[in-house]
N, C-alpha and C positions, 0 to 999 in steps of 0.2 A: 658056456652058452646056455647050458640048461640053466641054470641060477638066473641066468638072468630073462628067462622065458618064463619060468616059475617067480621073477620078483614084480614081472609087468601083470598079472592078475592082482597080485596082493597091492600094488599100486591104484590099479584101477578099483578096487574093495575098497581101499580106504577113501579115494576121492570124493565116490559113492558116500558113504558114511558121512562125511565130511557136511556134502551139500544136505543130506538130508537131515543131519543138525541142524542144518542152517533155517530149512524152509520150516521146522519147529519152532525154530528160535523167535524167527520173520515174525510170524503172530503172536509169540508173547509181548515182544519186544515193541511192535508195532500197538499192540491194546494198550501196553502200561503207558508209552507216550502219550499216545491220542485220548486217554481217559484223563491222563493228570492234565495236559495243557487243556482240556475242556475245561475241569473244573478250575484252575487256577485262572483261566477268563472269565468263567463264571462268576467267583466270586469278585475280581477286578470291576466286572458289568456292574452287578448288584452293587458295590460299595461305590461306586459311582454314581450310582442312579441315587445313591444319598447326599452323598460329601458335595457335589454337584446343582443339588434342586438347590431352586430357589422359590420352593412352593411350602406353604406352612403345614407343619403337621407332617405326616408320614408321606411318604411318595405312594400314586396311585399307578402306578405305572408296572404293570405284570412283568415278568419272565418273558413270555414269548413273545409278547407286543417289543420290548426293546430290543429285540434279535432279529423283529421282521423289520426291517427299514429298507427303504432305495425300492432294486430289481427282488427282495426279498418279496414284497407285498405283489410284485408283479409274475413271480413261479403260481405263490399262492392260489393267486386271484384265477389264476388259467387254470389250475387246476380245480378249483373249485367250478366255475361257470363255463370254461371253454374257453378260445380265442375269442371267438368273436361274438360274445354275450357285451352286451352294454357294461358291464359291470367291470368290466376288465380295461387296460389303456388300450384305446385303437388303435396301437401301433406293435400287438402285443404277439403279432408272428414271427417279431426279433426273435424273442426265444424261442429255442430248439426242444424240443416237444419233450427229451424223456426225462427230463428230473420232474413235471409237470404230471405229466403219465404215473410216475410211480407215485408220488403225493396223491392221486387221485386213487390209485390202488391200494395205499393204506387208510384213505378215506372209506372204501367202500367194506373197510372191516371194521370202520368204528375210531379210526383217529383222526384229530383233529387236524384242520391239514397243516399247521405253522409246528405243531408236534412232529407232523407226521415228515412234514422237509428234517426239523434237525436231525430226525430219528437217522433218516436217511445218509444227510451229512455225517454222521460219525460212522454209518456202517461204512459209507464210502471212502471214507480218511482212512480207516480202518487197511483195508482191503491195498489203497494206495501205501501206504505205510509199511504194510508187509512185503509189496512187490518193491517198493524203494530200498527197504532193508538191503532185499538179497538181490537186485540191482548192483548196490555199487558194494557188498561183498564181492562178487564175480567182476565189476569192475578196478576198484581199486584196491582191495584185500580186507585180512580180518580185522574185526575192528571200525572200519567205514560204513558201516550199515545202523548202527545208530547213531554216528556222529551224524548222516544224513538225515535221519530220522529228525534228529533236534533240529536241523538247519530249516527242515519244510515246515514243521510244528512251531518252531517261532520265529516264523521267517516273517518279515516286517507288516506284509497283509496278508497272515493267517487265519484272520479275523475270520474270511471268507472261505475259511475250513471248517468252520463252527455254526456261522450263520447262513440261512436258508438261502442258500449259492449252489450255481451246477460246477463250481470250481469244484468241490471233491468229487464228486460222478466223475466230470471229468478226468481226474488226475489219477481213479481207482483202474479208469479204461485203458487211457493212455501210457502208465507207466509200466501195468500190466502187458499191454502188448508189444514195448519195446522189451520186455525182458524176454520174454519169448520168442521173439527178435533176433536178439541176440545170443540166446541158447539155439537158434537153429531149428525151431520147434515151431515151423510156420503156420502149422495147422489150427495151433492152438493162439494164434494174434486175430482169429477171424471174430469171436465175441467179444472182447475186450477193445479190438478198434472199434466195433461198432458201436457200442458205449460211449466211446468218446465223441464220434461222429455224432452220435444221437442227442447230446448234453451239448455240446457248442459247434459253431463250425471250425473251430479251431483244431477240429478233428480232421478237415481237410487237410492244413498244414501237417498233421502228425502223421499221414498217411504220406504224405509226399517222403517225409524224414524216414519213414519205412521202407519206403521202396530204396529212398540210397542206401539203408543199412543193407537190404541183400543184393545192390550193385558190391556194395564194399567187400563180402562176403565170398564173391566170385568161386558162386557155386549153380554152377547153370546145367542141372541136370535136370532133364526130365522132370523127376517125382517132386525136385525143387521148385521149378517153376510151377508146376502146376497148386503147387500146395501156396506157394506164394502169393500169385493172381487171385487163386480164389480168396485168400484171406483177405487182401486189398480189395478183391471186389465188395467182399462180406461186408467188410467197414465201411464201404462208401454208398452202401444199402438204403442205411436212415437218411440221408441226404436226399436218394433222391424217393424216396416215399413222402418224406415232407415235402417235399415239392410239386408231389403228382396231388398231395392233400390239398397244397395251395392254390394248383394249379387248378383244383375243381371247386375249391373256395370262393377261389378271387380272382381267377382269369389267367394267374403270374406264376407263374414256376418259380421264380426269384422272387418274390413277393416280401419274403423274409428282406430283401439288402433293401430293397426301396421302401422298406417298414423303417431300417436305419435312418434314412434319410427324411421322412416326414417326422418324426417324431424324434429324433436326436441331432440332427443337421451333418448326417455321415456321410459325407458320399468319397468319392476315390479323387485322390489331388497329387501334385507333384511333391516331393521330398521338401522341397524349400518353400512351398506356399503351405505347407502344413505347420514347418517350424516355426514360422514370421508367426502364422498365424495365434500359433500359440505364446512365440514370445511377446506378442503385441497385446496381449490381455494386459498386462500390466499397465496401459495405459490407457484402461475403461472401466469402468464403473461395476463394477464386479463386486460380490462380500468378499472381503478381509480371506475367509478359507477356501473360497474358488481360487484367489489367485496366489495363494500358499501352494495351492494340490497343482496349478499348472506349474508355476515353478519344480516340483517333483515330478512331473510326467516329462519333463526335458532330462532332469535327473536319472531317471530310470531308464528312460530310452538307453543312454551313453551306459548304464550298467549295464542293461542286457547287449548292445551291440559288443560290449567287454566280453561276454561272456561265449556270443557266439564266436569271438575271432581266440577265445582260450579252447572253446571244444575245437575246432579248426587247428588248434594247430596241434592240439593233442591226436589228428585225424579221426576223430569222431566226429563222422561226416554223417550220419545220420542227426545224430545230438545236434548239428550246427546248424542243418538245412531246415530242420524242424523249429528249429526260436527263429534263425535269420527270416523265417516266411510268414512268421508269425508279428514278429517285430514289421517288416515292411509292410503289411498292410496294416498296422497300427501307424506308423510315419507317413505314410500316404494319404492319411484320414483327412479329414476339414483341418480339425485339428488334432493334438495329443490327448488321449481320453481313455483312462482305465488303462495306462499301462503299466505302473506299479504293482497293479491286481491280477495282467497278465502274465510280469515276470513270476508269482505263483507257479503257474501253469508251466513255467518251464523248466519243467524235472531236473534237467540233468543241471541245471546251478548248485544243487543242492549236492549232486555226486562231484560236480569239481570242486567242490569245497570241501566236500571228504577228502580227495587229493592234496588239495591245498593243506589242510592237516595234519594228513598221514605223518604220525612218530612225532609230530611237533604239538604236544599239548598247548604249548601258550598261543599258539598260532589258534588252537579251538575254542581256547578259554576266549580271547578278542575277540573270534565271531559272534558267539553265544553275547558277550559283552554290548556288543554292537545291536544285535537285531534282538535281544529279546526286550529291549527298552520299547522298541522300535514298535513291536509285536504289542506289548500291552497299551500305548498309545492308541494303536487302530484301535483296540478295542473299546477303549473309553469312548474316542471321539463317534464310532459306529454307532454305537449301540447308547448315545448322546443325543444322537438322530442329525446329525451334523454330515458332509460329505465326506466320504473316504473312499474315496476313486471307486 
């Protein structure tokens, strides 16, 4: 009996030890990624912006102008003049205030703001990368923390990890506070949700996927809940400051969803009048790459629904509740729009795909095979100025 009271310390030493490998590792491992697949887009952009022109003589076309395209010119724009300067699109309280916010705080030290967003994108990939890492090490074991790695780095619209996108903010908040999460460590999901909350609302859905993680957890004490509420509350903070903003802006507490709606044609529809709608492009007058991308926004949908009924049944019920909520109000939409660029956004694809994996290299080598084609297409076609959901 003593032996084995004396071998549960050395157990618990080394566990210790173990993870905190790991959370050194997390940030190497995460920087070497996210620096090389930046510069191997890098250079894919730039030699495209040659092999590509069809303009005489040298291409005039900068570095960061070919990176700000779409919602890229639309963080910018806010950040530089506000919402609701002329100068900005009138519909421009769609976006969620803090990637906009920080671009304007690195403006006001002296960078440019189309600088100052990538800057941000890679600190934020950065930060997401390393909570990914040691995510799906504690989920699926050693070894899964840069097979992960690879899978979100060149996963088919990565693009939007590089280019001035609140997808990495996003995803630095988000994945951060389901690891936290799921270490039991409620206290500390109170800033990283709000991050996420404050970059898109799709921080809504991630706090819903939160709160079932600690139904799942079924640990209803006291000092639990109370650490829990408050972290849920903490994250769903930016929300409603934006809205108290709006609300003295423009009259609308919601002002942001009916911003959707005049200036994108979004508003909320049934399942089957969203589908029609979008398989019916194909018989209207559309460019040649709108009705390419809608075609893969039907596609995508059926891979993310895939993915939520594999976390589902792996009982990662927080992972499932968090994509299924996110996905249904994409399928509920007018139509199908940017959901290729949402499944991004859904973390935990990328740790069932470490599972999918685990011990099976050729199973990895396929994926990588798969999406990193996939992955440098966006990039050309992005940063071409062309649509890419």
């Amino acid at each position: 009996m003593g032996e084995a009271e004396a071998a549960t310390p050395a157990r618990a030493s080394t566990v210790r030890r173990t993870w905190e490998r790991v959370d050194r590792i997390s940030w190497v491992e995460s920087f070497r990624v996210t620096t090389v697949a930046r510069i191997s887009f890098f250079v894919v952009a730039y030699a495209a912006s040659w092999f590509l022109s069809d303009a005489s003589g040298g291409v005039d076309l900068g570095f960061l102008e070919m990176w700000t395209r779409w919602d890229a010119v639309h963080f910018t724009g806010i950040a530089e003049h506000g919402y609701l300067a002329p100068e900005v699109h009138p519909e421009a309280v769609a976006f969620f205030p803090l990637f906009p916010l920080l671009i304007d705080a690195l403006g006001k030290i002296g960078f440019e703001a189309r600088l100052a967003a990538m800057l941000i994108t890679f600190g934020s990939s950065l930060v997401a990368g390393t909570y990914l890492y040691r995510l799906a090490e504690s989920d699926v074991g050693e070894g899964a923390g840069r097979r992960a790695l690879l899978y979100l780095f060149l996963f088919p619209t990565a693009v939007f990890l590089v280019a001035p996108y609140s997808e990495a903010l996003f995803l630095a908040g988000a994945i951060a506070a389901f690891y936290f999460a799921k270490q039991g460590r409620w206290l500390l999901v109170a800033v990283p949700a709000a991050v996420a909350m404050g970059a898109r609302l799709a921080g809504a859905f991630l706090l819903l996927g939160l709160l079932v993680e600690f139904l799942r957890q079924k640990d209803f004490t006291r000092e639990r809940i109370v650490a829990a509420g408050a972290s849920l509350a903490a994250g769903a903070l930016p929300l409603f400051l934006y809205g108290v903003f709006l609300l003295r802006a423009t009259g609308n507490f919601l002002e942001f969803k009916d911003a959707q709606y005049r200036g994108w044609g979004r508003m909320v529809v049934g399942p089957k009048e969203s589908f029609l709608a979008t398989w019916n492009t194909w018989t209207q007058d559309h460019p040649a790459n709108w009705l390419f991308a809608w075609r893969v926004e039907i596609l995508a949908a059926l891979v993310g629904l895939f993915f939520v009924a594999w976390a589902l049944r792996r009982r990662e019920w927080g992972y499932g509740v968090y994509m299924f909520a996110t996905l249904a109000v994409l399928m509920t939409s007018s139509w199908y729009f940017s959901i290729p660029r949402m499944l991004l956004s859904l973390f935990p694809i990328p740790i069932l795909l470490a599972h999918f994996t685990h011990d099976r290299p050729e199973r990895h080598q396929n994926v990588i095979l798969i999406t990193a084609p996939l992955a440098v297409l966006g990039v050309i076609v992005f940063t071409r100025g062309m649509w890419f959901y």
